[in-house]
C-alpha positions as CSV (number, residue, x, y, z in Angstrom):
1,X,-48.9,8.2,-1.7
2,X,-46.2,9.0,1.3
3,X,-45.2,12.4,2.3
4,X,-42.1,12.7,4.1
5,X,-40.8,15.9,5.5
6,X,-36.9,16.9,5.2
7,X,-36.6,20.1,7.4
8,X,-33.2,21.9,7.3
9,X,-32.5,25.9,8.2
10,X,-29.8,28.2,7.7
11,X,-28.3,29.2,11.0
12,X,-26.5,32.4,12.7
13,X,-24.2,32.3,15.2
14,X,-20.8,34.5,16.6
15,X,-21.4,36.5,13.3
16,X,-20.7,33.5,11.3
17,X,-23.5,31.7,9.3
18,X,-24.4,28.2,8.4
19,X,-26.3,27.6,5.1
20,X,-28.2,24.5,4.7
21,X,-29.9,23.6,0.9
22,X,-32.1,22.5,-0.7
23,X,-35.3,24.6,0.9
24,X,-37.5,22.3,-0.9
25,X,-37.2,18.9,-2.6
26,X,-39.4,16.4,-3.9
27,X,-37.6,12.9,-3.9
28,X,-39.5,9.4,-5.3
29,X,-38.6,6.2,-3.5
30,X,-35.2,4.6,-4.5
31,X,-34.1,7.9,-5.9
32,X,-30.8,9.7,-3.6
33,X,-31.0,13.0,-1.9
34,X,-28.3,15.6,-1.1
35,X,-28.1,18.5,1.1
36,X,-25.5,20.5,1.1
37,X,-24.0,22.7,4.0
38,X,-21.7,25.5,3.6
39,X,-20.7,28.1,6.4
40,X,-19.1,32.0,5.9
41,X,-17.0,33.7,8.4
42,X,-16.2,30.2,10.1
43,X,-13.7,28.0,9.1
44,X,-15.6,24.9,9.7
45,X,-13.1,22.2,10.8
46,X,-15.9,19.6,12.1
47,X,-19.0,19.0,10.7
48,X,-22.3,16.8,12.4
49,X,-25.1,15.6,10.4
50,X,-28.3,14.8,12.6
51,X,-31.1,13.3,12.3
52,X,-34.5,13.3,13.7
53,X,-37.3,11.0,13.1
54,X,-41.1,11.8,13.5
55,X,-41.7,11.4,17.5
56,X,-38.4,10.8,18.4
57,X,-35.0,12.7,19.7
58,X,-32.4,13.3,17.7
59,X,-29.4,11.5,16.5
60,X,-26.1,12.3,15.5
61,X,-25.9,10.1,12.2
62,X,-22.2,11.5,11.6
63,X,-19.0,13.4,12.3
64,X,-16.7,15.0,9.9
65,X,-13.5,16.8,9.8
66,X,-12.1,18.3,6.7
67,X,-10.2,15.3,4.5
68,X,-10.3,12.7,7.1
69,X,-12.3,9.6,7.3
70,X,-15.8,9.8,8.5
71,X,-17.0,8.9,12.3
72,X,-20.4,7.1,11.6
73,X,-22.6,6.3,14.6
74,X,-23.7,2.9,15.2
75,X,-26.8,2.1,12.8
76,X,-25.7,4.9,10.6
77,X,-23.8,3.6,7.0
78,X,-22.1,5.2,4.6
79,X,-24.0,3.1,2.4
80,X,-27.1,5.0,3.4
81,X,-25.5,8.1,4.2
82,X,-22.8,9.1,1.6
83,X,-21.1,12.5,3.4
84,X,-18.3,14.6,1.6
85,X,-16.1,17.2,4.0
86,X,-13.5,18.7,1.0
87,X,-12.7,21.6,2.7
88,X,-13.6,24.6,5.6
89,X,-16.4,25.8,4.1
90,X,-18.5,23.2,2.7
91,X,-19.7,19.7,3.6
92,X,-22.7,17.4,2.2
93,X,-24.9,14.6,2.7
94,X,-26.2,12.3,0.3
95,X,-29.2,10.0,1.5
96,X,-28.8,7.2,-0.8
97,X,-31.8,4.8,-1.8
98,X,-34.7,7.1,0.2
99,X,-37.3,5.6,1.4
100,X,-40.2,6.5,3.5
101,X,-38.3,5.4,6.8
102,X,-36.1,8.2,5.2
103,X,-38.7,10.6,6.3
104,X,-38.0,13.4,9.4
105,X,-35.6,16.5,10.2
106,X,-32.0,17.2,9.2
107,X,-29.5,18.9,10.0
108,X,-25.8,20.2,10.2
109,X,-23.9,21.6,13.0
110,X,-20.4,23.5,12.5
111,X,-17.8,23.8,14.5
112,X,-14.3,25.8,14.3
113,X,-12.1,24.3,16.3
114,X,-8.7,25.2,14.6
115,X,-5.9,26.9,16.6
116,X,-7.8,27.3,19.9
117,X,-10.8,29.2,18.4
118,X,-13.2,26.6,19.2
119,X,-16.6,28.6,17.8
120,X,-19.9,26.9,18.1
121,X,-22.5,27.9,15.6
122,X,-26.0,28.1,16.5
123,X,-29.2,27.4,14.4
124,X,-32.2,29.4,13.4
125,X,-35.6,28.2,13.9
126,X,-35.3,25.5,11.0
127,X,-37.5,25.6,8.0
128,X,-39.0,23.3,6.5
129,X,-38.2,20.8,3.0
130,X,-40.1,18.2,2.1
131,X,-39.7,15.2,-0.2
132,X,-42.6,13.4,-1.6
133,X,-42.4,9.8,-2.0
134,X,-45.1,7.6,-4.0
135,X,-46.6,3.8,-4.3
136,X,-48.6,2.5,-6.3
137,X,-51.2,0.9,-4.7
């Protein structure tokens, strides 16, 4: 049996808010994932998932802006990571096919940037989701 930790946390920031679900997950091996990301008293305009694994820094796996193609960074797919940015207030990410490898911290960061507002939100110490992955051995 694998344990791998998902960690995500809503955040507060310029009296907006960034909510980040699920809290807690458990996921099996070749199953998908989503978390979902949705932000009040913002209107989020760009939207970066991150990424990081165990003993490692982090990486920006993608950028979104509302209806508009996705920026992936290299070694990041959208065959691995299916992300959805419909509108200002709501974005997700879809880990497709998780496997242990699959296993560290994630995250969202929002940013308004529409009509010169340019608001960063800041996170909240995160909190932690896990999803439990199992082998028979």
């Amino acid at each position: 049996m694998l344990l791998l930790l998902l960690l995500l946390g809503p955040g507060y920031g310029l009296g907006a808010l960034v909510h980040q679900s699920p809290r807690r997950t458990i996921c099996k091996s070749r199953t998908s994932l989503r978390m979902e990301c949705h932000t009040e008293g913002v209107q989020a305009t760009s939207v970066a998932w991150y990424r990081q694994l165990p003993q490692e820094t982090f990486d920006l796996i993608a950028l979104s802006t509302v209806n508009s193609a996705i920026k992936y960074e290299k070694n990041f797919t959208k065959e691995k990571f299916s992300i959805s940015h419909p509108n200002l207030s709501f974005s997700s990410m879809t880990i497709l096919n998780a496997h242990p490898d699959d296993g560290g911290l994630y995250f969202c960061g929002a940013r308004d940037t529409a009509l010169g507002r340019n608001k960063t939100l800041q996170q909240e110490p995160l909190q932690q989701i896990s999803f439990l992955s199992t082998q028979k051995l």
